[in-house]
C-alpha positions in Angstrom: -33.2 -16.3 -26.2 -30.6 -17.8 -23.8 -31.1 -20.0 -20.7 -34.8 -18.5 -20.3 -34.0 -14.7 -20.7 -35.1 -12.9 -24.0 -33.2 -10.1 -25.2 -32.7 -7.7 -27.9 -29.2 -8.1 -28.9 -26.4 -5.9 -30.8 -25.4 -8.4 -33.7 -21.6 -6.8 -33.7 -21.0 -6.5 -30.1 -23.3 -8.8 -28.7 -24.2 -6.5 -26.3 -27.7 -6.9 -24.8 -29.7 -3.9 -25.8 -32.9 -4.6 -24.2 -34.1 -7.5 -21.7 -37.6 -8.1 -23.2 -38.6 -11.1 -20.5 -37.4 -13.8 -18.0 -38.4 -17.2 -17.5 -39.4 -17.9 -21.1 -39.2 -21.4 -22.4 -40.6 -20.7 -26.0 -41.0 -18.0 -28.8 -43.7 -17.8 -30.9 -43.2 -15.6 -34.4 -46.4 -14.5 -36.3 -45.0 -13.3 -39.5 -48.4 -11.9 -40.6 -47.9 -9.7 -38.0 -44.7 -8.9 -37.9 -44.6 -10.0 -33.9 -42.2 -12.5 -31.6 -44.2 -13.4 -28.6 -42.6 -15.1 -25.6 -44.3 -16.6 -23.3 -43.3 -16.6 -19.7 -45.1 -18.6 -16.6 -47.6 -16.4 -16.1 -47.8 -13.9 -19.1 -47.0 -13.1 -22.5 -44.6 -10.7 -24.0 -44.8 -9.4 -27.3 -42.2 -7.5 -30.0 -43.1 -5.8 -33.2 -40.3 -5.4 -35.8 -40.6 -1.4 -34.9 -39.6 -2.3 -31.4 -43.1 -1.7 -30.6 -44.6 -4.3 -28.5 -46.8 -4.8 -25.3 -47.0 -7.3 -22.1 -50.3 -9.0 -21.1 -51.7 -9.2 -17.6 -51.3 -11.7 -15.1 -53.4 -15.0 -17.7 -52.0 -18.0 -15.5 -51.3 -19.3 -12.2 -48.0 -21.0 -13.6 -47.5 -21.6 -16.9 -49.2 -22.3 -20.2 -49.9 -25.4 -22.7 -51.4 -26.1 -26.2 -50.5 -22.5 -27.3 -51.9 -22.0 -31.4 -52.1 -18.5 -33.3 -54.9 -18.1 -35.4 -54.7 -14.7 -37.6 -54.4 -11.9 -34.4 -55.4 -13.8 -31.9 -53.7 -16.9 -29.7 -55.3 -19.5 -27.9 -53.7 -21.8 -25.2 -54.4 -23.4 -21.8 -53.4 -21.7 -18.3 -52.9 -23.3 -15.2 -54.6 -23.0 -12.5 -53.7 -24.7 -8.8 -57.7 -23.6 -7.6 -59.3 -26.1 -9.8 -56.0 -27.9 -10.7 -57.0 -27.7 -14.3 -55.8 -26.0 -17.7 -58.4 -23.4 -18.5 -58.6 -22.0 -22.2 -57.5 -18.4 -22.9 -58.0 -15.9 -25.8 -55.1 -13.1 -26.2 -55.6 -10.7 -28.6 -51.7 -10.2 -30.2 -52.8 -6.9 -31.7 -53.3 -5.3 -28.1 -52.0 -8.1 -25.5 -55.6 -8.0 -24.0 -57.3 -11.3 -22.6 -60.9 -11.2 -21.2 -60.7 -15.0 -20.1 -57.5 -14.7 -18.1 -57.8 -17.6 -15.2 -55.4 -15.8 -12.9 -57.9 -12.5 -13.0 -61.4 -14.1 -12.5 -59.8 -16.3 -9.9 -57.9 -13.1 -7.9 -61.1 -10.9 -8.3 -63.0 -13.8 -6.2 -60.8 -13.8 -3.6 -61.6 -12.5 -0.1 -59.4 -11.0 2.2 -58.6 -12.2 5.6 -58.3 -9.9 8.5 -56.6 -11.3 11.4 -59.2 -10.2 14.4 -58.1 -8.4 17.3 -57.4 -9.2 20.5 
């Protein structure tokens, strides 16, 4: 990680091999799993030691807090501006998959405005 990119990096040349995500501000590492998860404002990004890996959908509005791993699964807080609250979350770190995502539910209520005619 350097000045909120993560990267995959050549250790001789210190070449960038692969831009995993941007606007990260931590890494989480589950050694049980063999994963580094990164969070960024509004999803997370994970990498298996066999370059294997997955990104989540859209969880938060912007950003996250509280974030703990419990055997495959992570649990945090998401923001949302709608009810200007942090709303828990579930994300499986097996699949990247999070039925609770605040961002979806909220998005999946929303109705679209079309501008009337003249």
């Amino acid at each position: 990680m350097a000045r909120g990119d993560a990267n995959i990096v050549d250790p001789e040349n210190r070449d960038i091999r692969q831009h995993i995500a941007g606007q990260v501000n931590q890494t989480i590492i589950v050694p049980s799993l063999a994963t580094v998860g990164f969070p960024t404002l509004t999803d997370f990004v994970a990498v298996k030691a066999d370059n294997l890996g997955w990104r989540s959908e859209r969880i938060s509005w912007d950003g996250f807090r509280n974030i703990t791993v419990r055997e495959n699964d992570l649990f945090g807080e998401a923001y949302t501006p709608i009810e200007d609250a942090w709303v828990p979350f579930k994300l499986d770190l097996l699949t990247g998959r999070c039925a609770d995502a605040v961002y979806q539910r909220e998005i999946a209520r929303a109705v679209r405005l079309v501008p009337k005619a003249n």
